[in-house]
N, C-alpha and C positions, 0 to 999 in steps of 0.2 A: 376096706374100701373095695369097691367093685371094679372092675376093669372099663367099664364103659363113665363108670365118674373120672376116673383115671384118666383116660384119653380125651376125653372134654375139659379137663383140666390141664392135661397138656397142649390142647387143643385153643383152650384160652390163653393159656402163659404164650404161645405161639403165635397168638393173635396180635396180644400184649406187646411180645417183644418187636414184632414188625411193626406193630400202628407206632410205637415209641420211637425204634428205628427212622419209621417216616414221619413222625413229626420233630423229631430232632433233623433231620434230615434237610425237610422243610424248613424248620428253623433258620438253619445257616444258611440256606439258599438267601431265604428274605433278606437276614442280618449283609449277609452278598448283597443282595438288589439296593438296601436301603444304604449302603454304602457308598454303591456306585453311584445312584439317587444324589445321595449328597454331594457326593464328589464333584456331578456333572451340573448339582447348581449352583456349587459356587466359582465352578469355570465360568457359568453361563454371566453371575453376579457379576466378576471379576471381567469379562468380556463386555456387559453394558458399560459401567463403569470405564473402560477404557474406550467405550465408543463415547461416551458422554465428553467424555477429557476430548480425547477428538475434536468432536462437534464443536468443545468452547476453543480450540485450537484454530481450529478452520474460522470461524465466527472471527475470534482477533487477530486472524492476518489480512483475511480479508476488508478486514477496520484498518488493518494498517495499512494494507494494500491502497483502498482509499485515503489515507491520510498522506502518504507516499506519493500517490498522483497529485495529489493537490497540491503539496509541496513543489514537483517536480512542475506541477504547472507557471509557475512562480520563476524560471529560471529559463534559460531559450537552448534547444538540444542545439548540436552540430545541425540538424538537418534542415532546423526551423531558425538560420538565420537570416534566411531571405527574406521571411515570412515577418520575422521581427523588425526589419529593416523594416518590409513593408510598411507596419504598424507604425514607425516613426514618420513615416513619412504621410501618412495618412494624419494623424495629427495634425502636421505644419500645416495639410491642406485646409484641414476643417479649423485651424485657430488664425486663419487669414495668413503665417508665415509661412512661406515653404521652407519644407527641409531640405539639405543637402545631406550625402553622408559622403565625407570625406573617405574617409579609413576606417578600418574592420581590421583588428590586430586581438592577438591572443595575453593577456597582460603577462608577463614575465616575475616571478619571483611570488605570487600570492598563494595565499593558505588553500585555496581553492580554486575551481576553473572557472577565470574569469575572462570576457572581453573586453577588449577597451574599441571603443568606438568614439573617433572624430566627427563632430555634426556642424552644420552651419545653419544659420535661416537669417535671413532675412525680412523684414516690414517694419508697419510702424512699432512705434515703443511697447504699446498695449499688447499689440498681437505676438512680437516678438517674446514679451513676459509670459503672457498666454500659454505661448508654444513651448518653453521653457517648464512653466510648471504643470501641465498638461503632461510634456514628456519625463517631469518625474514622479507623477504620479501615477505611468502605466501600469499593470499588474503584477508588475514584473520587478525581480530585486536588482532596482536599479540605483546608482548613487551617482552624481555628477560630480566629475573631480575637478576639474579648470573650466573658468568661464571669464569671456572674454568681450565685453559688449563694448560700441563702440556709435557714436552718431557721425553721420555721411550724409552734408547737404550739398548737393548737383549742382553747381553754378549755373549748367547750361539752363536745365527745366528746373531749377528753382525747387526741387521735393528734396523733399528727406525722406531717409532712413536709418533705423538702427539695425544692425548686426551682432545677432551673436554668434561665438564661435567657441563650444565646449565639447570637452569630452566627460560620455559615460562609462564606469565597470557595469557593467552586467554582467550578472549572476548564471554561469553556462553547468551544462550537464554534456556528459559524453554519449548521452544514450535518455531515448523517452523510457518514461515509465509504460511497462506494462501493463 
């Protein structure tokens, strides 16, 4: 063989050996890249996924959030018991008896936070029933525990009335919903 086949021969194996080098080289890089590749989409997978979980988390508190106030609507906080009183008293006006509220006490001994409130009103039979079933059927969890009716004919003016004279539990909360 010749010297100049020789050196082209070496010349190629030289070639050879570097282009192999760098495609093995290349090789591992990729098998690198497509590793990392994978790696970073199943964080990414693994991160919707937990935004999704998320989303349906937030979605059902904020359903219970709502379900929560509307419950809570149902019950009279500490702060709204003027407000509540009001609302009795708004009643007797609009069912021809007026209310009275006696007493406003915190009930002692119950499974939950209850008031007990004494009421009075006064009119005729109707209005008095009226205002009775009116005020238990406000929106509110309310149960009438003693009731106490009574008829009062005035000698002088010659009218009647009847009176009743009961107490409610109301259903209380220490605190409105948020």
């Amino acid at each position: 063989m010749n010297k100049s086949t020789l050196i082209r021969f070496g010349f190629a194996l030289a070639l050879l050996a570097v282009s192999s080098g760098t495609y093995i080289w290349w090789h591992a890089k990729l098998q690198d890249t497509k590793h990392t590749v994978t790696t970073l989409a199943q964080k990414i997978q693994d991160t919707n996924m937990l935004l999704d979980k998320a989303t349906v988390e937030k979605t059902t508190l904020e359903s219970l959030s709502d379900v929560e106030s509307n419950i809570y609507s149902h019950f009279v906080a500490e702060t709204d018991i003027v407000s509540f009183l009001g609302v009795l008293e708004s009643v007797g006006r609009a069912t021809g008896a007026p209310v009275t509220i006696t007493s406003v006490s915190s009930k002692k001994g119950a499974d939950h936070a209850m008031l007990e409130i004494s009421v009075k009103t006064k009119g005729s039979f109707k209005n008095v029933m009226r205002t009775i079933g009116a005020i238990e059927n406000v929106p509110y969890y309310v149960t009438i525990n003693t009731l106490t009716l009574s008829h009062v004919r005035s000698l002088v003016s010659k009218k009647e009335f009847w009176t009743a004279v009961f107490t409610l539990d109301v259903g209380s909360v220490t605190q409105t919903a948020s």
